[in-house]
C-alpha positions as CSV (number, residue, x, y, z in Angstrom):
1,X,9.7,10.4,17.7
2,X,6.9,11.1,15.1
3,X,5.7,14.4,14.5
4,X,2.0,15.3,16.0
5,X,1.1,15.9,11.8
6,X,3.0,12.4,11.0
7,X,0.6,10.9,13.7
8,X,-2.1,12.4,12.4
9,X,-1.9,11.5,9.1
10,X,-0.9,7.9,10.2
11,X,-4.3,7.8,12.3
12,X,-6.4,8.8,9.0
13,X,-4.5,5.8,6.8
14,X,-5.1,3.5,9.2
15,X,-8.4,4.3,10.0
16,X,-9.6,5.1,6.7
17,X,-7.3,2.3,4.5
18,X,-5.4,-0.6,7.0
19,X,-9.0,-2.0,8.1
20,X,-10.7,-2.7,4.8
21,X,-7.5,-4.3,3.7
22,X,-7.0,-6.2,7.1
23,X,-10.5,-7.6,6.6
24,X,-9.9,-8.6,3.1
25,X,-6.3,-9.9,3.7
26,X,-7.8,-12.4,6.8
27,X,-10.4,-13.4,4.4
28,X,-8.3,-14.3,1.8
29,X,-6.6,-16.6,5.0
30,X,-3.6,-14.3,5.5
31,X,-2.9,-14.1,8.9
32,X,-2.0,-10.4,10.3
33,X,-1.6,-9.3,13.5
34,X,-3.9,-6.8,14.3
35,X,-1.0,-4.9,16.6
36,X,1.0,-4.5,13.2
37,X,-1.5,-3.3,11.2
38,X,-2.2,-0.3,13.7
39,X,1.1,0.7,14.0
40,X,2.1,0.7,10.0
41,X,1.6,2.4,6.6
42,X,2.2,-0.9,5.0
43,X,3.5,-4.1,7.0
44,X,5.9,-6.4,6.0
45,X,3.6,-9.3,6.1
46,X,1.5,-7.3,3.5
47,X,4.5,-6.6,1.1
48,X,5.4,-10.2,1.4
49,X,2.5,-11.6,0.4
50,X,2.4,-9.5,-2.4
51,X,6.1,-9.8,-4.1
52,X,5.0,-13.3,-3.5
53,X,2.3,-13.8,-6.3
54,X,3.3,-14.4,-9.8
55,X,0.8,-12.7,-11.9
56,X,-1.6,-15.2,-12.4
57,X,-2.2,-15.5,-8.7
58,X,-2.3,-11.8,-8.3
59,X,-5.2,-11.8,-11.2
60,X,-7.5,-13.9,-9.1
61,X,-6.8,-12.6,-5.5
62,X,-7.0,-8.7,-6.8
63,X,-10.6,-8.1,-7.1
64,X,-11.1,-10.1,-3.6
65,X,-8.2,-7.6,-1.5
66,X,-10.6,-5.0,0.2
67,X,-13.7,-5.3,2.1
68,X,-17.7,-5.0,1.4
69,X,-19.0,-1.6,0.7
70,X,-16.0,0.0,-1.3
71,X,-16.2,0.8,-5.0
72,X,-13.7,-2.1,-6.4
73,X,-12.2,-1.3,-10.2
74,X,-9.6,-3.5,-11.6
75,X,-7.7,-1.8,-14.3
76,X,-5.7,-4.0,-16.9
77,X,-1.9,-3.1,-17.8
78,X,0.5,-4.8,-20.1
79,X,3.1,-4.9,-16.2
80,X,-0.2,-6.3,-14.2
81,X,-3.9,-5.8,-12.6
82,X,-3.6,-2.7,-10.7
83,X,-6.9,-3.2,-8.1
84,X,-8.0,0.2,-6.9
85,X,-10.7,0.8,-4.3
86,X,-12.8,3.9,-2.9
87,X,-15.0,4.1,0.3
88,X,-17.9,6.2,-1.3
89,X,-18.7,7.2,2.6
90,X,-15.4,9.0,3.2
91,X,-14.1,9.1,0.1
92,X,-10.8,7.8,1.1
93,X,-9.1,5.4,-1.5
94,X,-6.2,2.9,-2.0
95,X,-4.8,1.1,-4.7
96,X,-2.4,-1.6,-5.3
97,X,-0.2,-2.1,-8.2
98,X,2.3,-5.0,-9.0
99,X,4.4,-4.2,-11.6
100,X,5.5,-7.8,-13.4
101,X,8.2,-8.6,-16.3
102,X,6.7,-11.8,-17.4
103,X,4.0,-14.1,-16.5
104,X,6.2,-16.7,-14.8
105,X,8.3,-14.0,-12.5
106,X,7.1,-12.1,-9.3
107,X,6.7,-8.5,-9.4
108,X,9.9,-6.3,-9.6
109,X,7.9,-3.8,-7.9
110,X,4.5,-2.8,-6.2
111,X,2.9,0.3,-6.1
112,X,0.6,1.0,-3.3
113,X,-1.3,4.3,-3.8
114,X,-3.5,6.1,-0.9
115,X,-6.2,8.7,-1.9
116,X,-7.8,11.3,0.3
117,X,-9.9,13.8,-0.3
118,X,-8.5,17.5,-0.8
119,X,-8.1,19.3,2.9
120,X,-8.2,15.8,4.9
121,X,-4.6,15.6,5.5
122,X,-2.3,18.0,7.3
123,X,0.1,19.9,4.8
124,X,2.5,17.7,2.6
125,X,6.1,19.0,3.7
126,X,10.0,17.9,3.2
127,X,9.6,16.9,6.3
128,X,7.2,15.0,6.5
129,X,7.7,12.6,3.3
130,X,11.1,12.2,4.2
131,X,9.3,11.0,7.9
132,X,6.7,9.2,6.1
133,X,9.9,7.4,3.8
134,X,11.6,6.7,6.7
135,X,8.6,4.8,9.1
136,X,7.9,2.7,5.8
137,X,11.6,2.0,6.1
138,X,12.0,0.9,9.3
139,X,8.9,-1.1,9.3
140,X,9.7,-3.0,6.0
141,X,13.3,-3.5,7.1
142,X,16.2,-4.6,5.1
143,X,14.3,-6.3,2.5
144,X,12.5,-3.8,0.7
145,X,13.5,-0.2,-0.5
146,X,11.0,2.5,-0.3
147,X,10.3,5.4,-2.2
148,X,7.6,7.9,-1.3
149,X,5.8,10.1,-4.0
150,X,3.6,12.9,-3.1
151,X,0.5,14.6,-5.7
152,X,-2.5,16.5,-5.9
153,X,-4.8,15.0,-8.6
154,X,-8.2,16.2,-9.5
155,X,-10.0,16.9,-6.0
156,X,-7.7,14.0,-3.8
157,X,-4.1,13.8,-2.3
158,X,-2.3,11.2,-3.5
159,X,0.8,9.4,-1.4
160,X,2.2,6.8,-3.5
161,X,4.7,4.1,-2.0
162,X,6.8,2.3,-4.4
163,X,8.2,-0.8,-3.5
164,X,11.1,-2.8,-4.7
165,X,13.3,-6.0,-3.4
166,X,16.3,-5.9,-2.2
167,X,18.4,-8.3,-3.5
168,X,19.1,-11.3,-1.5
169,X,22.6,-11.3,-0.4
170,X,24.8,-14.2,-1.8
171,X,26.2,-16.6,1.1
172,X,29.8,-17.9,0.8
């Protein structure tokens, strides 16, 4: 069962981050169900579309992932286009980094970063990463590992997921 602060803190992400990102994601024709989105840091659906783009394909879908009205950069890196977004409203942010090898491969991993502003979330504990981890587990399953990073930067908390693959396993 989640924790009342776990809940809260899932309430602010998906208020303040799934619904730009749903919006963007149906316009760019990916269908979501609107049931996931509510109930998930990050869905599966989303995580597959991403680790599905090679680079090139990530290049032009980037600037188009979030909705009208948030401040869009797109920041060049030798691994990939990290696209980052912030809602000059709330001040709530996200970004989303793949991380490529090549130009011809999909991304070894993706790097989804949520930004809030200093005091909006409850206090960051053990606890609750290692409950944050573990829902971003379960609702990824089996084909993604998940690590959770937790900072304070400038005047914004930062909760960074990082995403890899799980390798495929071999049939006999």
């Amino acid at each position: 069962m989640r924790s009342s602060k776990f809940s809260k803190l899932v309430k602010a992400i998906l208020k303040n981050l799934t619904y730009p990102v749903v919006l963007a994601l149906v316009f760019l024709g990916i269908g979501i169900e609107l049931q996931a989105a509510q109930e998930t840091i990050i869905s599966k659906k989303d995580a597959d579309f991403v680790f599905g783009l090679i680079r090139s394909e990530w290049e032009k879908n980037a600037p188009k992932f979030f909705a009208p009205g948030w401040e869009v950069r797109l920041s060049k890196h030798e691994t990939g286009t990290m696209v980052a977004a912030f809602n000059p409203a709330n001040g709530y942010g996200m970004s989303v980094q793949p991380m490529y090898r090549n130009d011809r491969d999909k991304p070894e991993m993706v790097i989804v970063g949520n930004y809030f502003p200093m005091g909006a979330l409850p206090p960051m504990t053990d606890d609750l990463k290692r409950s944050m981890e573990s829902e971003a587990k379960k609702d990824l399953g089996p084909t993604y590992s998940v690590r959770l990073t937790y900072a304070k930067m400038e005047k914004l908390d930062v909760i960074e997921l990082l995403l890899t693959r799980n390798p495929t396993p071999k049939t006999k």
